[in-house]
C-alpha positions in Angstrom: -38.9 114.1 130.7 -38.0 116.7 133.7 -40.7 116.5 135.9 -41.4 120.1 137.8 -42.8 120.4 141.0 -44.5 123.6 141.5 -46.3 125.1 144.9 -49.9 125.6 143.9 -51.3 129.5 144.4 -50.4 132.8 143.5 -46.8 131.8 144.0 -46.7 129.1 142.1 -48.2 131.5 139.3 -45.6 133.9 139.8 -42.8 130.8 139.7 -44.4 129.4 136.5 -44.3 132.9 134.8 -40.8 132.9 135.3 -40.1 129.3 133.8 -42.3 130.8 130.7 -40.0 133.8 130.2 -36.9 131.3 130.7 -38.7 129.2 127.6 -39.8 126.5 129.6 -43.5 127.1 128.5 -46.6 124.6 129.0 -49.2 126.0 127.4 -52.1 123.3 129.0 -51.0 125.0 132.6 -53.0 128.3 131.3 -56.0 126.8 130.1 -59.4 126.6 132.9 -59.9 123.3 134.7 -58.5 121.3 137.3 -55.9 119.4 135.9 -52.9 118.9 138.1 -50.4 117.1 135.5 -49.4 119.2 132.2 -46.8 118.2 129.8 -44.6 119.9 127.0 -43.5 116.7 124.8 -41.5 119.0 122.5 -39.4 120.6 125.5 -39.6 117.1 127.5 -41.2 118.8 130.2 -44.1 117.9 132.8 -45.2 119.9 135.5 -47.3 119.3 138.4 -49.5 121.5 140.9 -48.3 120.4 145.0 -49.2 121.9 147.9 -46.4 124.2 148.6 -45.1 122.1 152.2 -45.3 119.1 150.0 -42.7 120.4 147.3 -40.1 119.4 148.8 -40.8 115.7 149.8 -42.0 114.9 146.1 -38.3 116.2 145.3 -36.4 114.2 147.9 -38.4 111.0 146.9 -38.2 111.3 142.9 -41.4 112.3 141.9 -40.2 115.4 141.0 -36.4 116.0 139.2 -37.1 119.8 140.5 -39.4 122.0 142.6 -40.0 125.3 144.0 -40.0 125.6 147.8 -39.6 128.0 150.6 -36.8 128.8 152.5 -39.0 128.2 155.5 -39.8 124.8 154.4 -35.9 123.7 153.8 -35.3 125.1 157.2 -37.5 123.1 159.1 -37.6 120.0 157.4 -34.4 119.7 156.4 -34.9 117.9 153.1 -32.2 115.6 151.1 -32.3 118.0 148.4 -30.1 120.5 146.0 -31.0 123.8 146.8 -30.0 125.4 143.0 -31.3 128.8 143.2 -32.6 131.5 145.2 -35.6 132.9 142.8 -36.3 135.8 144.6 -40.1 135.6 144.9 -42.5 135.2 147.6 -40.0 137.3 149.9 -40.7 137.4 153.4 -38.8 136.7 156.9 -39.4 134.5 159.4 -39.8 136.9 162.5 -40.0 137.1 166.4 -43.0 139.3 167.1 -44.6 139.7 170.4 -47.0 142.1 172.1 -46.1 145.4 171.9 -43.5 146.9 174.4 -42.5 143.1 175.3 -39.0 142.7 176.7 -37.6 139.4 177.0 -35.7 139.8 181.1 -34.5 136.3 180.5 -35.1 135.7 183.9 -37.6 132.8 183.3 -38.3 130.5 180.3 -39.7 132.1 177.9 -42.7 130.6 175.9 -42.9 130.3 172.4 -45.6 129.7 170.1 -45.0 128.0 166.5 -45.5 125.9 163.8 -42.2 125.8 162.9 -40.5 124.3 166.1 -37.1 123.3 164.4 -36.3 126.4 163.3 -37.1 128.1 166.6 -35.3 125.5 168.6 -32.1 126.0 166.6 -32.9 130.3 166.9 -32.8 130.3 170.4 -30.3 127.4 171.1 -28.0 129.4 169.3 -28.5 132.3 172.4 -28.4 129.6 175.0 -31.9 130.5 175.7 -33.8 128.0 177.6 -38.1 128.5 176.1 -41.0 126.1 176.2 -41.9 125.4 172.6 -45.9 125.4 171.8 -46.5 123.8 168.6 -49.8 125.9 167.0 -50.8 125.5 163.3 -52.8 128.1 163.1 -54.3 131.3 164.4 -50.8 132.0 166.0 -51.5 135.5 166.6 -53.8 134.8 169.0 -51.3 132.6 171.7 -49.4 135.8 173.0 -52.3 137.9 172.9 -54.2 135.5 174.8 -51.0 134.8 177.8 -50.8 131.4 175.9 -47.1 132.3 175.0 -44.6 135.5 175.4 -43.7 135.1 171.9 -44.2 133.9 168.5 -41.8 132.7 165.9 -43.7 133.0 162.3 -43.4 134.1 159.1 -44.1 137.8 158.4 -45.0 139.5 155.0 -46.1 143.2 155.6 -46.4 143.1 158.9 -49.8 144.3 159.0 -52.1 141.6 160.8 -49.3 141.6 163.7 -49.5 145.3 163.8 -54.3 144.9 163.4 -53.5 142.7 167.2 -51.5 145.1 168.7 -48.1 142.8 168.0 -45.1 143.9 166.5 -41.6 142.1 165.3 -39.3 142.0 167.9 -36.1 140.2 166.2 -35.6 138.5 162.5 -34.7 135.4 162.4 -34.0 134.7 158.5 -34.9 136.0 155.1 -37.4 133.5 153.5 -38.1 133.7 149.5 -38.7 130.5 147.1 -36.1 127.8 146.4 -35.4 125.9 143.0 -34.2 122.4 144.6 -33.3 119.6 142.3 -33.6 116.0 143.5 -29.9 114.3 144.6 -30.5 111.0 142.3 -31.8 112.6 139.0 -29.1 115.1 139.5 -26.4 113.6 138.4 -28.3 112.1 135.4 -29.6 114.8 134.2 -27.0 117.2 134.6 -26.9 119.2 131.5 -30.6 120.0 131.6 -31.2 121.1 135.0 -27.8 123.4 134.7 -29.1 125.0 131.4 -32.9 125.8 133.3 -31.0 126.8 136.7 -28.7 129.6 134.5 -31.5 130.9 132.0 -33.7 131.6 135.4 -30.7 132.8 137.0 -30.3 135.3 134.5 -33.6 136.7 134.5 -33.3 136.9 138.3 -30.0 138.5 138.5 -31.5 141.1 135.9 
C-alpha cells in the first residue's frame, strides 16, 4: 500500500481532485461521513485526512509514504522529508505587513509579531537586523495595530483583511503553495511508485 497523507479542507479537496485526474482515485473519500482512513485495494492506495501542520510529521515518522504540505510548514519546521513537487495550489506568500505608511528607521529593534518565528528569524538575520520576536497564534492583525509590535510576518492570500485594519504588505518574504513530500525511509523502497505518481501530477501541473 502507499499511504497518502492529505491536509484536511478545501485544499486538501483541491489536492485530492488532482490525484483523481492523475488516476489515483478513492472513491470512499467522496462519499458523506466522517471517516478519516479510505483505501483503493485495486491501486494499493490508502489515504488519510490530517490537519494540514500535521502533514508533515506523519511523513517524517512513516505514517505516511507521502503528503501534501505547505511551503510555510517546510520552512518552519524544517522536516526530514523529500520535497517531490511543487503542486501549485493553495498559492499565497508569506508577507511583512505593517500599519500603513510604516517605515522601518532601523534605529531601534524592531518588534515582530508571528507564529512562524523560524522563518522570521532566518528573514531578518539575513539583513543583520536585530527585532524582538512575539510569538502570537492568532489574531495577528491585531499586535501592530494595537502598539503590541511594529510588524508582522504572516501569510497573506488576497490581502484583503490586512487592507479591512488599515495594514498593508511592506516586503515578501517567500512564495508559499502546497508541497508533495515523500518520506526518506519508504523512499528508497518504493521507488518506482512514488516516481510514476510524482510525474503523472507533474504533468498535469506543468499543463
Amino acid at each position: 500500500m502507499l499511504n497518502i497523507a492529505l491536509p484536511k479542507g478545501r485544499l486538501g479537496e483541491k489536492v485530492y481532485d488532482l490525484f483523481e485526474r492523475a488516476g489515483y482515485a478513492c472513491p470512499a473519500i467522496r462519499e458523506p461521513g466522517r471517516r478519516l482512513i479510505f483505501e483503493n485495494e485495486s491501486l494499493g492506495l490508502r489515504y488519510f485526512w490530517v490537519k494540514p501542520s500535521d502533514v508533515a510529521i506523519y511523513v517524517q515518522r512513516g505514517a505516511a509514504d507521502l503528503g501534501v504540505a505547505g511551503k510555510d510548514i517546510l520552512l518552519e519546521y524544517e522536516p526530514e522529508v523529500y520535497e517531490l513537487l511543487d503542486l501549485g495550489l493553495g498559492k499565497c506568500r508569506m508577507a511583512v505587513a505593517g500599519r500603513r505608511g510604516f517605515y522601518d528607521s532601523g534605529e531601534r529593534t524592531l518588534k515582530v509579531a508571528t507564529k512562524f518565528q523560524n522563518i522570521a528569524s532566518r528573514y531578518y538575520a539575513a539583513q543583520s537586523r536585530d527585532i524582538d520576536l512575539i510569538p502570537l497564534n492568532g489574531s495577528i492583525e491585531l499586535a501592530p495595530i494595537l502598539g503590541l509590535s511594529d510588524v508582522i510576518v504572516d501569510i497573506v492570500e488576497t490581502g484583503t483583511t490586512l487592507k479591512e485594519n488599515d495594514l498593508e504588505v511592506l516586503a515578501e518574504v517567500v512564495p508559499i503553495s502546497a508541497r508533495l513530500i515523500a518520506n526518506k525511509a519508504a523512499y528508497p523502497f518504493k521507488t518506482k511508485e512514488i516516481t510514476e505518481l510524482t510525474e503523472k501530477l507533474k504533468g498535469l501541473v506543468q499543463r
